[in-house]
N, CA, C and O atoms as a DFTB+ gen file, in Angstrom:
324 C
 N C O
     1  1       3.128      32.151     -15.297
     2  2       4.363      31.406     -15.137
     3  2       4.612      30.612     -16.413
     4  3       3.681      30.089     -17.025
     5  1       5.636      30.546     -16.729
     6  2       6.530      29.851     -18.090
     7  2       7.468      28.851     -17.685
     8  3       8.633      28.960     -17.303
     9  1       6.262      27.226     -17.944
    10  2       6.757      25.957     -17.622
    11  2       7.558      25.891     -18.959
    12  3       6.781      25.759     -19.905
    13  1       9.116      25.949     -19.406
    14  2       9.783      25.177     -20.569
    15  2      10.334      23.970     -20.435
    16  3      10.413      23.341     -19.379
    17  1      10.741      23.614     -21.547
    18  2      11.110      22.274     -21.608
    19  2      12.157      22.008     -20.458
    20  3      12.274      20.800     -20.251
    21  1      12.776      22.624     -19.828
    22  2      13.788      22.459     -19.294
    23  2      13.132      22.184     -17.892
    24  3      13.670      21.261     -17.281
    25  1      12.289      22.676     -17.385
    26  2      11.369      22.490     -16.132
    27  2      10.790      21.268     -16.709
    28  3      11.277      20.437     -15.943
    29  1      10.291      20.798     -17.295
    30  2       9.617      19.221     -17.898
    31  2      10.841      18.621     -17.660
    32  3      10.801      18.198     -16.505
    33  1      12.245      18.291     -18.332
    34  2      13.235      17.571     -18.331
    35  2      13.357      17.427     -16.924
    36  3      12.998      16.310     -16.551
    37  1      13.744      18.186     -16.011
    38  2      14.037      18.149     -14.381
    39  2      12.639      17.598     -13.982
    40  3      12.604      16.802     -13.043
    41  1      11.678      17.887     -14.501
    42  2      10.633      17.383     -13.434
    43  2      10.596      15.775     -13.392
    44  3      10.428      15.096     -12.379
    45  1      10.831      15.204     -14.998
    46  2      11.184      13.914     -15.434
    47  2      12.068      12.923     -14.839
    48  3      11.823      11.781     -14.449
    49  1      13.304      13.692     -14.851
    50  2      14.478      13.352     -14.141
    51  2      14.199      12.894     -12.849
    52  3      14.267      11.722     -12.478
    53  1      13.822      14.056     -12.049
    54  2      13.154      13.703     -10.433
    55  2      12.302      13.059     -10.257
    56  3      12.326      12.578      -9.124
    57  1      11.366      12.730     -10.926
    58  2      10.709      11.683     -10.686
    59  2      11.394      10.316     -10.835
    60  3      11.093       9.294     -10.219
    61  1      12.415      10.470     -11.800
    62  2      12.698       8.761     -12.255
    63  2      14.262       8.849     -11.241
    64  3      14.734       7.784     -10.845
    65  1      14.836       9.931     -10.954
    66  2      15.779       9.281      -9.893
    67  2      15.057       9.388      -8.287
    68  3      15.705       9.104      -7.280
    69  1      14.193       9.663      -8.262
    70  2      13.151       9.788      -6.728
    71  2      12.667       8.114      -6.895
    72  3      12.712       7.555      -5.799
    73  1      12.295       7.359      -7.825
    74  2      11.601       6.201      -8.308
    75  2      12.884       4.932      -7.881
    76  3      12.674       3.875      -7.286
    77  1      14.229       5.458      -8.409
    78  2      14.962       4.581      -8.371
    79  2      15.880       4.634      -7.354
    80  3      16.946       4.052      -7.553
    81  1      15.655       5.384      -5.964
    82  2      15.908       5.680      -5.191
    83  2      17.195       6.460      -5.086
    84  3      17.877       6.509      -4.062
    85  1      17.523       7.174      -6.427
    86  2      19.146       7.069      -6.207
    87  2      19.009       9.081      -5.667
    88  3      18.698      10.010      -6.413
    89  1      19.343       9.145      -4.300
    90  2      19.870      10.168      -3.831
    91  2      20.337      11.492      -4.268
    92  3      19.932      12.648      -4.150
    93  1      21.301      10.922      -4.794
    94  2      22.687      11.938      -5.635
    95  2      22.156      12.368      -6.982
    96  3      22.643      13.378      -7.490
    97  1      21.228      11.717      -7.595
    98  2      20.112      11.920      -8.621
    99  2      19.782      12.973      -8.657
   100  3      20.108      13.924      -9.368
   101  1      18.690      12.775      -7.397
   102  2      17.404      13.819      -6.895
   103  2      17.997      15.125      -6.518
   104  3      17.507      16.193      -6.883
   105  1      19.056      15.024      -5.786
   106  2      19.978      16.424      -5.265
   107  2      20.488      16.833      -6.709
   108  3      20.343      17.993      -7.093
   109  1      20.907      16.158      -7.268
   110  2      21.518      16.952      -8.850
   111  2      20.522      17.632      -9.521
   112  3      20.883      18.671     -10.075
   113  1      19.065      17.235      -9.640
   114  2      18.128      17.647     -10.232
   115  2      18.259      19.145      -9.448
   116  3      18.689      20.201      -9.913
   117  1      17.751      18.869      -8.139
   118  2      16.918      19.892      -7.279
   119  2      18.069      21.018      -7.191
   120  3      17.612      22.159      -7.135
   121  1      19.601      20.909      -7.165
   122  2      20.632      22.073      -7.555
   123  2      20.741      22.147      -8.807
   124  3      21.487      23.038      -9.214
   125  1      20.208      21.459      -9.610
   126  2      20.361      22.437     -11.057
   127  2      19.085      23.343     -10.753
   128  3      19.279      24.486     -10.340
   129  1      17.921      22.922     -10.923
   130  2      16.880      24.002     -10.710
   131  2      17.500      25.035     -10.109
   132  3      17.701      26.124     -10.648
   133  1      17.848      24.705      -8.886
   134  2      17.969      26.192      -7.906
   135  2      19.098      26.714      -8.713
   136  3      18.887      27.819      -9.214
   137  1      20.170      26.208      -8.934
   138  2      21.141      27.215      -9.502
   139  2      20.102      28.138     -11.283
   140  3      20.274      29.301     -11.648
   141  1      19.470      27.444     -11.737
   142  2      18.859      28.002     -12.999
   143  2      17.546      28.782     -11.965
   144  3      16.637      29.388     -12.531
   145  1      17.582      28.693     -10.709
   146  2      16.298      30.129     -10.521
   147  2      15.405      29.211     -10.637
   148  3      14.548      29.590      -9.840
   149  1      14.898      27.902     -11.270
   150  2      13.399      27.573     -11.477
   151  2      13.075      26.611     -10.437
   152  3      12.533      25.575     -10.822
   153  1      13.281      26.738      -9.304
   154  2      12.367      25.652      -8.170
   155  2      10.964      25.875      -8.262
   156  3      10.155      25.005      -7.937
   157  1      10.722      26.700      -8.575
   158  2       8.998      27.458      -8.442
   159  2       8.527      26.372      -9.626
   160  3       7.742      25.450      -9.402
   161  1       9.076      26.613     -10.781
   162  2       8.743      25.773     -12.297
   163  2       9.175      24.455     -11.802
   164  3       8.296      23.597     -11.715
   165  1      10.360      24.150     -11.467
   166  2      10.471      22.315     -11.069
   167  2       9.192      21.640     -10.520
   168  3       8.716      20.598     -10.971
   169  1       8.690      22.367      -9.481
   170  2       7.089      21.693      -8.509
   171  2       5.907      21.709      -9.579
   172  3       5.184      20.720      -9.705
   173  1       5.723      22.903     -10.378
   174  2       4.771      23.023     -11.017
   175  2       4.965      21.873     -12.665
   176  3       4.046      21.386     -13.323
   177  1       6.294      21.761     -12.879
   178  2       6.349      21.085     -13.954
   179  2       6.200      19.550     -13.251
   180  3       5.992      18.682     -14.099
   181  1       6.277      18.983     -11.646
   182  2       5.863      18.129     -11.680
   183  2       4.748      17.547     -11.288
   184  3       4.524      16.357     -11.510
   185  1       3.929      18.340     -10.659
   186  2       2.304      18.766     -10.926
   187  2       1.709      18.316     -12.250
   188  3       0.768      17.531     -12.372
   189  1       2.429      18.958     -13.296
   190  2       1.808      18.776     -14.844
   191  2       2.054      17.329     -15.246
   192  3       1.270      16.610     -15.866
   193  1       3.227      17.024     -14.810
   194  2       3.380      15.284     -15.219
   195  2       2.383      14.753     -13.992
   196  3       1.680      13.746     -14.083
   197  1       2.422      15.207     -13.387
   198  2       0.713      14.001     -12.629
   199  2      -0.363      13.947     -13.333
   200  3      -0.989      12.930     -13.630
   201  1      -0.649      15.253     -13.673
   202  2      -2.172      15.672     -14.204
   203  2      -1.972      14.880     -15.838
   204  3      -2.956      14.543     -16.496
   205  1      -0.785      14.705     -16.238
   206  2      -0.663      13.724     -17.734
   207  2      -1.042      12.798     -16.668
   208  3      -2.116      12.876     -16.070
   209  1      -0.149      11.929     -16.442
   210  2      -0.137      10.160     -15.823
   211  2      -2.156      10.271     -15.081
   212  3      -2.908       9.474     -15.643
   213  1      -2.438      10.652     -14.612
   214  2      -3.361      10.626     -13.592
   215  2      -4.542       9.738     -14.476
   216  3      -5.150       8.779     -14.001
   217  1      -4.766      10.373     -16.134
   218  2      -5.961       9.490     -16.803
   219  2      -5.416       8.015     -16.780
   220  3      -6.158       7.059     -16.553
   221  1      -3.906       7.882     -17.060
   222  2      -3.888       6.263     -17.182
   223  2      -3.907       5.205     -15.202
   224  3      -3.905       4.000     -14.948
   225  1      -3.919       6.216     -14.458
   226  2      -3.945       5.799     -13.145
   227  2      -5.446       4.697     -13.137
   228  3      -5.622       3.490     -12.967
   229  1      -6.458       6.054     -13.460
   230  2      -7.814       5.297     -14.085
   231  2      -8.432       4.489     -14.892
   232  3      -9.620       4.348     -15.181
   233  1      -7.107       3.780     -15.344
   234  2      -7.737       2.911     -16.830
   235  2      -7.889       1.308     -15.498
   236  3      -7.287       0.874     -14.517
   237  1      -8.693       1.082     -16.064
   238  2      -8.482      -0.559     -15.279
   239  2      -7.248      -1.372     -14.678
   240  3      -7.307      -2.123     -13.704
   241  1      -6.117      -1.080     -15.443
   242  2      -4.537      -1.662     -15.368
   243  2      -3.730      -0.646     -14.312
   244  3      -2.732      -0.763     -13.601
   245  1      -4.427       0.118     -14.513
   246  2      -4.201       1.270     -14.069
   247  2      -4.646       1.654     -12.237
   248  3      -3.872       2.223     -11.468
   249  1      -5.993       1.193     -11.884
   250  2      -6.490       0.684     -10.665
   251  2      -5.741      -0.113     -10.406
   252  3      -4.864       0.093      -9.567
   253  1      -5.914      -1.672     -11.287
   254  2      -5.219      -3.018     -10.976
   255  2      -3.760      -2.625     -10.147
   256  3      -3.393      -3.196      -9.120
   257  1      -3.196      -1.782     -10.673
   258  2      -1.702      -1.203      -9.943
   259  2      -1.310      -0.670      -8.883
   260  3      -0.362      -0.970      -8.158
   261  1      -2.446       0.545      -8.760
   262  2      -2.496       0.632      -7.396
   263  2      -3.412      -0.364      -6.341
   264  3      -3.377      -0.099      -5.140
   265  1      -3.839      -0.965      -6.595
   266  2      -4.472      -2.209      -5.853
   267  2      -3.051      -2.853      -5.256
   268  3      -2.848      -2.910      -4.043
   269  1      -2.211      -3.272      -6.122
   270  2      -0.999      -4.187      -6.001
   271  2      -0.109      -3.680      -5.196
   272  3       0.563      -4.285      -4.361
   273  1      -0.100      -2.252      -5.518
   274  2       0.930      -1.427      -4.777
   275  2      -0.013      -1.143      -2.964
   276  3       0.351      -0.606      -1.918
   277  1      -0.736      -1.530      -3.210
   278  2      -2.004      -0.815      -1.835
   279  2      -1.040      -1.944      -1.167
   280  3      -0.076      -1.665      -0.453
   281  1      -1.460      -3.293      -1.519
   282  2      -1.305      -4.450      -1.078
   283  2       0.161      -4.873      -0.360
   284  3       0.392      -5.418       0.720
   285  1       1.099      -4.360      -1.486
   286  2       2.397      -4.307      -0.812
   287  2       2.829      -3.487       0.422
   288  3       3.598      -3.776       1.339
   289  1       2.097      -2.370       0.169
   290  2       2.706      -1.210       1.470
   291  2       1.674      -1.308       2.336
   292  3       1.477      -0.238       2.911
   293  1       0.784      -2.358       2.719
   294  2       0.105      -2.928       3.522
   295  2       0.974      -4.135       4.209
   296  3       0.874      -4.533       5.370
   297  1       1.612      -4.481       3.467
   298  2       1.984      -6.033       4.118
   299  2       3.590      -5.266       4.575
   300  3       4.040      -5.573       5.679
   301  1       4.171      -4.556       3.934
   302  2       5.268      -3.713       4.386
   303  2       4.962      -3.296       5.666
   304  3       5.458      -3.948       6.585
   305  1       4.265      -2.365       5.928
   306  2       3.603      -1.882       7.070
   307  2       3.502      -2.904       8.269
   308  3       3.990      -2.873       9.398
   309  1       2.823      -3.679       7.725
   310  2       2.696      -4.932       8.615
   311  2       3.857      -5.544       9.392
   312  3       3.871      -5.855      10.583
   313  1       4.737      -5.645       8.570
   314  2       6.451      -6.223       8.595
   315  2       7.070      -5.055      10.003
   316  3       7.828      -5.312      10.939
   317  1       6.350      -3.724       9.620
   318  2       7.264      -2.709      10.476
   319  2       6.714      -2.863      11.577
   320  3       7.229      -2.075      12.371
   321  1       5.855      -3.526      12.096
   322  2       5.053      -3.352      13.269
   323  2       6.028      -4.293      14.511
   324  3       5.635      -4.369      15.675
């Protein structure tokens, strides 16, 4: 399979309009893919941006964050009860 730049750009995109909650974003991404044929490459190109991000997940600041984030969607959770 042949991840190009263009499967990286969409995978980018979807992540940062999936992040910023904006809807109409994420659907623009996910119909350009499908109209360009590459949904198969969109998942896998955003697979590859995890496997980048994933070493800095592990740096100390990096724990520290998800600690913070644990903490919030703990007390969120809490709120929903």
């Amino acid at each position: 399979m042949n991840i190009n730049a263009g499967d990286f750009r969409r995978a980018a995109a979807l992540i940062t309009q999936h992040t910023s909650r904006d809807d109409t974003g994420c659907n623009a991404v996910l119909q350009e893919a499908a109209e360009a044929g590459r949904i198969t490459e969109l998942i896998v190109g955003i697979l590859d941006v995890y496997e980048t991000l994933t070493p800095i997940l592990h740096s100390p600041l990096g724990i520290a964050a998800l600690r913070n984030i644990i903490a919030d969607l703990a007390r969120r959770e809490e709120n929903e009860k």
